[in-house]
Every structure is written in structure tokens, then in C-alpha cells.
C-alpha positions in Angstrom: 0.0 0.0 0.0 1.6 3.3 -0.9 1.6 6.5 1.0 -1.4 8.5 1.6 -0.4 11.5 0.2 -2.5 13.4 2.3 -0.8 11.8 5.4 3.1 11.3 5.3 4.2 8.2 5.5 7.1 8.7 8.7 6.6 11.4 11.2 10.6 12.0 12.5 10.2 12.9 16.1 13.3 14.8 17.5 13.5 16.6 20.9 15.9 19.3 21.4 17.1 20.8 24.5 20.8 22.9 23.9 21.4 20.9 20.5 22.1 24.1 18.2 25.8 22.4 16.8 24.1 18.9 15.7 20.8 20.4 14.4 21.8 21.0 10.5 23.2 17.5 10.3 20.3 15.7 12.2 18.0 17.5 10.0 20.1 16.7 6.6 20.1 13.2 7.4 16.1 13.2 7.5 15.7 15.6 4.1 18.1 13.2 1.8 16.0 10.8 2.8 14.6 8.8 -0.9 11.5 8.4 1.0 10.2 12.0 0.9 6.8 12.1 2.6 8.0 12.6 5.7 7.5 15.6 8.6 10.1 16.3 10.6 8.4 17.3 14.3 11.3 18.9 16.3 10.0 19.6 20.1 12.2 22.5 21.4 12.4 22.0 25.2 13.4 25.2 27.2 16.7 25.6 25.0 18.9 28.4 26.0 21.6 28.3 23.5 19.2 29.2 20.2 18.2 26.0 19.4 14.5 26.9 18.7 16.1 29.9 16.6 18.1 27.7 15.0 15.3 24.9 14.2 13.0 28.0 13.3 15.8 29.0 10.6 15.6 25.3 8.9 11.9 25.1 8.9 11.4 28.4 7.0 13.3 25.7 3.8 10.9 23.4 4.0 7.2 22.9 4.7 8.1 19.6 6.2 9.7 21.0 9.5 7.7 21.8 12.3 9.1 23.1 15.1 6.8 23.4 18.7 8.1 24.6 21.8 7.7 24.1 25.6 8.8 24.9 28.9 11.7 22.7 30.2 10.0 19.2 30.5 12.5 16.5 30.1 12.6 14.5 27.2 10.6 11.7 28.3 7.3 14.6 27.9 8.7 16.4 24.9 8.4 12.6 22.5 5.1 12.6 24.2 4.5 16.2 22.3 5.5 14.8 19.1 3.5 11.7 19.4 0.4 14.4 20.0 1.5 16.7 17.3 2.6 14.0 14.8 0.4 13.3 11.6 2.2 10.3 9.6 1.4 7.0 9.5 4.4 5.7 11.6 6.9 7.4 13.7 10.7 7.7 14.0 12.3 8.6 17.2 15.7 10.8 16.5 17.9 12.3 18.9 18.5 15.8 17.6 22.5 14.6 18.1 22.4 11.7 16.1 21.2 11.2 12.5 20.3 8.5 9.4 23.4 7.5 8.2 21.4 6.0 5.1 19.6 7.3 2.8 17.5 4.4 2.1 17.0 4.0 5.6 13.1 5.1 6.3 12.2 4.2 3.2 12.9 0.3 3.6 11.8 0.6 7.2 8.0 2.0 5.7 8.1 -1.0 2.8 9.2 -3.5 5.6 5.7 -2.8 8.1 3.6 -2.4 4.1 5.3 -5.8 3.5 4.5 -8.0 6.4 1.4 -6.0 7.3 3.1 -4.7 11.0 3.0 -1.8 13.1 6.4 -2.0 14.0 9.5 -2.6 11.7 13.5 -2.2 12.9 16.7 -2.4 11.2 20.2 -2.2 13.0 21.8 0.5 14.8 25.2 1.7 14.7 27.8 3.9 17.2 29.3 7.0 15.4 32.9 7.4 17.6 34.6 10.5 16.3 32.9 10.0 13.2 33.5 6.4 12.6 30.7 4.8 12.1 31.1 1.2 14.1 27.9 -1.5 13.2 29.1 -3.4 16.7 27.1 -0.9 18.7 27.2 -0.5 22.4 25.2 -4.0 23.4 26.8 -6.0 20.7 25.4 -6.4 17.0 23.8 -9.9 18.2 21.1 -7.4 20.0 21.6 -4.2 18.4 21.0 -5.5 14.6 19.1 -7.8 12.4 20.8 -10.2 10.4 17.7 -10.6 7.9 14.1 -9.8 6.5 11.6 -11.3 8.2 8.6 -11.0 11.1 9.8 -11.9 14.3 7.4 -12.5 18.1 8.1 -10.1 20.5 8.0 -13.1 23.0 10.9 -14.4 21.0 13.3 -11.4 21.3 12.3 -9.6 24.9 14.8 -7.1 24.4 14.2 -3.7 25.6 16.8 -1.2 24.5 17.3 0.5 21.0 14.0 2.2 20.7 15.8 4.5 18.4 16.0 2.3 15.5 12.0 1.0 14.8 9.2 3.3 13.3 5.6 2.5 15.1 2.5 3.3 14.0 1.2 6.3 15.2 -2.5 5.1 15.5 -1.0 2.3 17.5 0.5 4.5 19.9 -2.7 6.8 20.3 -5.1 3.6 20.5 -3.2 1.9 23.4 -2.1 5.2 24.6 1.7 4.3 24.4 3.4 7.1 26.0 6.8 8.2 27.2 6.7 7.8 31.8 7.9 11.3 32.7 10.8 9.8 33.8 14.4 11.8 33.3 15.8 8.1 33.0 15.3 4.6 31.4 11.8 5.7 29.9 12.6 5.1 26.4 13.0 0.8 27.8 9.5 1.2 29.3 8.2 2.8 26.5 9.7 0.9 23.6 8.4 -2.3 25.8 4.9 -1.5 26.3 4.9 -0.7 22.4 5.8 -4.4 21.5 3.2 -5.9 23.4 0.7 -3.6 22.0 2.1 -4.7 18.7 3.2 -8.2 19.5 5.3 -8.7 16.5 7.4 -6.7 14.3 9.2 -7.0 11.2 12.8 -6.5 10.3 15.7 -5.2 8.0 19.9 -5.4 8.1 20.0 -1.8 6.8 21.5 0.5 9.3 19.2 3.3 10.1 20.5 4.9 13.4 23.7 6.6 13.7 24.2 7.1 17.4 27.0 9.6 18.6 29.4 8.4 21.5 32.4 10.5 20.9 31.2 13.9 22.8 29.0 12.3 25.7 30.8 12.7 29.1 30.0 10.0 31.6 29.5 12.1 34.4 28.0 11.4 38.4 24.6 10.3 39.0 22.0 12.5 41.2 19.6 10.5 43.2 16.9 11.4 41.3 18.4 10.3 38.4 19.3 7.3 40.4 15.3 6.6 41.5 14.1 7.4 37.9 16.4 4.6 36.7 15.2 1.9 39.2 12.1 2.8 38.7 11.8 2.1 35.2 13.4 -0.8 36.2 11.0 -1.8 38.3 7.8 -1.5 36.6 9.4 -3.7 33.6 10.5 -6.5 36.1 7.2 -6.3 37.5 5.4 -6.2 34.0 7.7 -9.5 32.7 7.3 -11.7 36.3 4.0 -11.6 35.6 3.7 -11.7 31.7 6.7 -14.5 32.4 9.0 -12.9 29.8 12.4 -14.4 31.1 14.8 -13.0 28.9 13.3 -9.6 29.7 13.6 -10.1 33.4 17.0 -11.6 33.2 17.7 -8.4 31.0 16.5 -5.8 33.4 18.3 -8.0 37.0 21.2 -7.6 34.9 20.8 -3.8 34.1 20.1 -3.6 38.1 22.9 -5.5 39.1 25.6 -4.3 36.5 24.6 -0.9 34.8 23.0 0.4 38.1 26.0 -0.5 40.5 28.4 2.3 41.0 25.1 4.6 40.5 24.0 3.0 43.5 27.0 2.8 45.6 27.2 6.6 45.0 24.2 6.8 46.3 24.1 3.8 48.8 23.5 7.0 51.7 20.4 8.3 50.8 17.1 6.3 52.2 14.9 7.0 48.9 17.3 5.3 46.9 18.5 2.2 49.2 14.9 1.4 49.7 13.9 2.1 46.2 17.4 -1.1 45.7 16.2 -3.4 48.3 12.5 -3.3 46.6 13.6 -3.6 43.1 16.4 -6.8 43.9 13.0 -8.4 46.1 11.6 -8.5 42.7 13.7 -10.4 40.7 11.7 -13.7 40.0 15.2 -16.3 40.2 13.0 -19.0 38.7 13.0 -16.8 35.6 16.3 -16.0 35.5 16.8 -19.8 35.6 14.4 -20.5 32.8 16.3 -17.7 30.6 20.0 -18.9 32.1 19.9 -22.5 33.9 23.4 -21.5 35.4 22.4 -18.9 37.1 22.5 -18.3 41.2 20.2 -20.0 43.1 19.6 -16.7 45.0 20.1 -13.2 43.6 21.7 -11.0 45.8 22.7 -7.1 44.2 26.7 -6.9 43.6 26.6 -3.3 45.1 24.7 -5.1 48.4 27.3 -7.5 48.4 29.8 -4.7 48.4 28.4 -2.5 50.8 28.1 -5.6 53.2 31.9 -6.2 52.9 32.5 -2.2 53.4 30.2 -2.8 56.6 32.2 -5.4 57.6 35.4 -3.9 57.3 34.4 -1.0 59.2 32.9 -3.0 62.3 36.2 -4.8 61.9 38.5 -2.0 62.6 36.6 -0.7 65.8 37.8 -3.1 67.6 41.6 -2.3 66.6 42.8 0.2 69.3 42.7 2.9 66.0 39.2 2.1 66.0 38.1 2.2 69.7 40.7 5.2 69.7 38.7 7.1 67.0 34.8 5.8 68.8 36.7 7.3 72.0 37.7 10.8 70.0 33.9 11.2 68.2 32.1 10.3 71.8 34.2 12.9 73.7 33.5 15.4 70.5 29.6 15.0 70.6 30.0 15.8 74.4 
């Protein structure tokens, strides 16, 4: 089925808070696109650095560029924006600091869900370093790309990261009110999953279609918001696959907790929100799924950073009864009067 040509075929959603350097390349990639009816829905959120002048500029070339604005928001609300504001049949999720690094690429993604009749179609993803462009992304190209053509279960993938590189169908998303949590992290997993189940399968291509930039991201120290917002998109996802029994998914997300989350967590091992927010999230973790998905897996799952903070405990219960120790009890107790 072609294109209603009074409806474009790929709605390219793109929030933007302080983008203004990447904006004429993320907005390039989408124009030299072969497949032209497309709208390009940028969501300016609070910049300060004349993004929203900027985007303003590029959509006085083209009637395809819409630009909206809103007060400071967070990401997660300003997709949510472009889902509202959207018109095409499907949608495409772009960072406004990454890009299409082929021009075919939304194109074979639209004749892949006309194909197979499906409301979701993917291809593979790739990691731009310095501009390199690397196909072995930051997962692995085992879960970050498709090998093939074809339909595939979501029950038979359970993967939940990569959003960035399916288009969904916008009625879809507005039917089963598929939205973004206003979460400031891990809302694209909880989003992305909740989409697959609405669709419950979705078809794939090989082709590359998602550049994603590493080089310029600084890894920097997490708040404990930030902290929270994580587990708890976490936690609604291990909740949501114990009881849909989606083992890979879980074993996914215990690992995300257990690895991803751990220094985040130490940092952050002093504040109550967060420590209770960890001990609710590990009493979650269903091991008989993790079993089913990995039979050598631990009988009992236990968080590394618990594990570490119970050796740190140990250590310093250890040393009070060192003379040093009761020396420095002796010193604080006379201190506190």
C-alpha cells in the first residue's frame, strides 16, 4: 500500500534541549531521505543556547519541518508532544545529536511494516565514535541488529533497548495510549516495551538506520533522582515481565540492576529513597526466571553493590575493635559531648 499522500508516511520525532551544533546535520540526514513524505516534528524544550532559533531557521526551507516549543519538560514529555503533534502514518524517534546515516533508511523501514502488514519494523543500529561509524554498537550487534528480513514474536526477542531504530504506527500509539513515563531516566526501555506488546510482532531489515553519537558524551555522576528514575523504570518492567513471564526480559533488566546500576548505586548507597527504592527492586527479581532464561544462574540473587556494601560494613565493624578504632569511637564520643 503506498503513502497517503494526504498523510506522510514517517513522522521524525526529535526533541531538542541545547542541541544548536548537531541540528543541521540531524535535520540533513532526514531531508536526503529517498522516501520524501515525511515531517520532521522537532520539540524545542526550554533551549537556551538558540536551538529553537536555530530549528525556526531550517523550517522556514521546508514545509516539512515543524518546530513546537515548551517549557523545560525533560525528554521523556517532549516525545510525548511529538506523538500528540505528529500526523504520519508511523513514527521515528531521533535524537536531535544523532542522524540517518542511510539514505534508504526510512524508506525500507516503511516497505518493511507495508510488507509484512506490522506496526512495528526495525533495522540495526550503529555507534558513530569520532565520526567512525562502528555496526558493533554499544550492546553487541547480536542485540543491536538484524541479520535478515523477516517477522519476528516479540516473546521471542524480549529485548528492551534501541527504541531508536524501529518506526511505530502512530495510531498504535494513540489507541493503546503508548506514551513516554515522565521519567528523566530509562523511559525510552519502558516505553519501547509496552509498544511491543501492543504490537506483538514486528518485522525487520539489516540496513542501518540509526547513527548514534558516543564521541562527545561525558559519563558524568549520577543524582539520586536520576538514580530513583532509573530503578524505577526498572522496576515496573521487572514487575510487568514476572507476571507476563517474559524471562529474557527479566534476566535483562536483574542484569541492568545488578551491573549498569551499580556504581550509580553505591554513590548513592547513603540516601534512604534510593536504598529502599534497591532493596524493593532486587526483592523483585523472579530467580525461577532467570533460571528458565539462564539454567546457570545463582540460586539466590543478591545485588553486587549489596554485596559490596556488606563487605565495606564489615570492614568497618572490623576495625573498631583495633585500638585505631576504639581510639577514633573514644575521640567522636568525647567530640559529641
Amino acid at each position: 500500500m503506498a503513502a497517503n499522500m494526504a498523510r506522510p508516511a514517517v513522522s521524525v520525532i526529535s526533541p531538542v534541549y541545547n542541541k544548536r551544533p548537531f541540528l543541521n546535520g540531524c535535520v540533513e540526514s532526514c531531508l536526503r531521505q529517498s522516501l520524501q513524505e515525511i515531517e520532521l516534528v522537532f520539540v524545542d524544550d526550554g533551549s537556551t543556547d538558540g536551538s529553537l532559533d536555530e530549528l525556526r531557521k531550517l523550517a522556514n526551507g521546508d514545509s516539512r519541518i515543524k518546530v513546537f516549543s515548551q517549557e523545560n519538560s525533560g525528554a521523556a514529555l517532549a516525545r510525548n508532544r511529538g506523538i500528540h503533534e505528529a500526523t504520519g502514518e508511523f513514527v521515528f524517534f531521533l535524537d536531535p545529536d544523532d542522524y540517518i546515516p542511510e539514505t534508504t533508511a526510512l524508506q525500507r523501514l516503511y516497505e518493511s511494516a507495508q510488507r509484512w502488514g506490522t506496526s512495528i519494523a526495525g533495522g540495526s543500529m550503529a555507534i558513530d565514535r569520532g565520526g567512525v561509524l562502528d555496526r558493533d554498537s554499544l550492546h553487541g550487534s547480536s542485540l543491536d541488529s538484524f541479520e535478515s528480513e523477516g517477522v519476528v514474536e516479540y516473546r521471542d526477542y524480549q529485548y528492551d533497548y534501541d527504541y531508536t531504530r524501529y518506526i511505530y504506527s502512530l495510531d498504535l500509539l494513540r489507541d493503546r495510549e503508548v506514551n513516554f513515563p515522565a521519567l528523566t531516566q530509562f523511559e525510552d526501555p519502558v516505553f519501547f516495551v509496552h509498544a511491543m506488546l501492543a504490537a506483538e510482532r514486528f518485522s525487520t531489515i539489516p540496513d542501518v538506520v540509526y547513527a548514534y553519537r558516543v564521541a562527545y558524551r561525558m559519563e558524568g555522576s549520577w543524582s539520586a533522582q536520576m538514580v530513583l528514575d532509573r530503578i524505577a523504570g526498572i522496576q515496573e518492567l521487572l514487575d510487568l515481565s514476572r507476571n507476563l513471564k517474559l524471562d529474557v526480559l527479566h534476566a535483562h533488566l536483574a542484569g541492568q540492576l545488578d551491573g549498569e546500576m551499580r556504581s550509580a548505586c553505591l554513590d548513592n548507597s547513603d540516601n534512604d529513597a534510593v536504598l529502599a527504592a534497591m532493596c524493593h527492586a532486587s526483592a523483585s527479581v523472579d530467580v525461577g526466571l532467570l533460571k528458565s532464561a539462564d539454567p546457570s544462574a545463582p540460586d539466590i540473587f543478591v545485588l553486587e553493590a549489596f554485596k559490596r556494601m556488606g563487605k565495606a560494613f564489615a570492614v568497618r565493624r572490623a576495625l573498631r575493635n583495633t585500638p585505631p578504632g576504639r581510639l577514633a569511637v573514644f575521640l567522636k564520643r568525647k567530640i559529641a559531648g
